[in-house]
Phi, psi and omega in degrees: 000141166304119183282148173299297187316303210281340192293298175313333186262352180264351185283292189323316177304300174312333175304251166014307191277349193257334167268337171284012166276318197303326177292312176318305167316277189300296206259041144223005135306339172283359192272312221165149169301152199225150168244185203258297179276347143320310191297319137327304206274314201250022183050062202221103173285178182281288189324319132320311197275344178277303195318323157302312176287326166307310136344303169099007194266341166206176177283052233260161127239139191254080167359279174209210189267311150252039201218124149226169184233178218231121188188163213269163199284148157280114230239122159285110189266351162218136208274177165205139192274125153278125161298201185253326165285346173265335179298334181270328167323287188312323177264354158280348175262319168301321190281322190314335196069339127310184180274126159202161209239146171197124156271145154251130162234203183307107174216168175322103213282353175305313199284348199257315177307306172291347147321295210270341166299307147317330148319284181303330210258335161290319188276332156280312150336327184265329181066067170233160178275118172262148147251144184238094172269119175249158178291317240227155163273341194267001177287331164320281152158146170308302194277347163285315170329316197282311186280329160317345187273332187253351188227132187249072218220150186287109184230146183240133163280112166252136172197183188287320198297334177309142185256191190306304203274015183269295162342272189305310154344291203278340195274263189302335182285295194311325191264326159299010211167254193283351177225155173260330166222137198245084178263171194150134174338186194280336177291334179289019187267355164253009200273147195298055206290143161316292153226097184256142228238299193207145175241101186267141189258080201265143176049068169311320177314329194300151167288358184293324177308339179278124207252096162264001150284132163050292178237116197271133193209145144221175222245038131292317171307322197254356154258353158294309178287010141277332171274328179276002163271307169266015157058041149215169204295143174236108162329109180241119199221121202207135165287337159220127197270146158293143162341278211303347195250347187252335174299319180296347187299298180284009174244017146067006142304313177251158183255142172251126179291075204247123178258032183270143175299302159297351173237185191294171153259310160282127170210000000 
């Protein structure tokens, strides 16, 4: 017969020992992104790590087949309430799933915080990555201030002012990755995203997106086009829309957003 003590005491061991690995495991994901033969390498089987991931104490996403990374749950730091007319807004723009043009003009700015707020909260659920463009560096922020009040999420600032090696950082964060929001001048419209989600234009109209050095562009034009390359939805949010955004309205390329209760909302 089996003694009972040695049986309990080889049970208690095997415990003891599977929770100091699962502990070992969380703090050296709190260290770094992790790989598959990094976990090999540090004896950490699939089997621990589905055991965690079971657990809620962390996170995976899977890239690609053999690289995955590892990040902490994203946290709401204040709640907010949706009406049934932006949830329903907010899900006419997500489900196509695809490239679509969407205007904002002048509305109720109580109803447009809460817009874009539920907006970013859907997309961070999906764990894509947002842009945010602005003309101005103090419009940074504005919009960092804010959301910070409502996300508790990794958000990177870009503007000119920066110097190279803060730059190139934020650069290698963004394609790795490592934030969840990018706001920033007219130059982040080139920065490499991982997975990028939704792309927003605050005052599309300004003369500021326009590149009149050397080589001339501008850079409403060139996140339209990017959004329509990476087959996702693009913001144009502006109180006097350019010609050119009201031409696409009316030939039913861009969509207008209207959250008044008595008309459609799109037409």
């Amino acid at each position: 017969m089996i003694d009972e003590k040695k049986y309990k005491f080889a049970v208690l061991k095997r415990r003891k020992n599977k929770k100091s690995k699962n502990f070992n495991l969380l703090f050296f994901f709190k260290k770094k992104n992790t790989v598959n033969k990094v976990l090999e390498k540090h004896h950490f089987s699939e089997l621990i790590l589905k055991t965690i991931i079971s657990q809620k104490s962390c996170k995976t996403y899977f890239y690609n087949k053999n690289t995955f990374y590892v990040h902490k749950n994203y946290l709401i730091k204040k709640n907010f309430f949706l009406n049934e007319k932006i949830i329903s807004i907010i899900d006419k723009i997500l489900i196509k799933n695809c490239f679509t043009s969407w205007l904002i003009t002048k509305t109720n700015f109580y109803l447009k915080v809460k817009f874009y707020l539920g907006l970013i909260k859907e997309l961070l659920n999906k764990n894509l990555q947002i842009l945010i463009l602005v003309p101005f560096i103090k419009d940074i922020y504005k919009i960092l201030f804010f959301l910070k009040k409502y996300f508790n999420v990794h958000i990177d600032i870009v503007h000119s002012e920066l110097n190279d090696e803060i730059y190139l950082k934020k650069w290698i964060r963004t394609k790795s990755g490592k934030n969840s929001i990018i706001i920033g001048t007219k130059n982040s419209v080139f920065f490499p995203f991982l997975k990028l989600g939704l792309i927003i234009i605050n005052e599309e109209h300004h003369l500021n997106y326009r590149n009149m050095d050397r080589c001339r562009y501008n850079v409403r034009d060139i996140a339209i086009l990017r959004a329509y390359k990476e087959n996702i939805p693009i913001i144009l949010d502006s109180n006097t829309p350019s010609l050119r955004t009201l031409y696409n309205i009316l030939h039913k390329k861009c969509f207008y957003i209207n959250f008044m209760k008595n008309k459609k909302i799109f037409f």
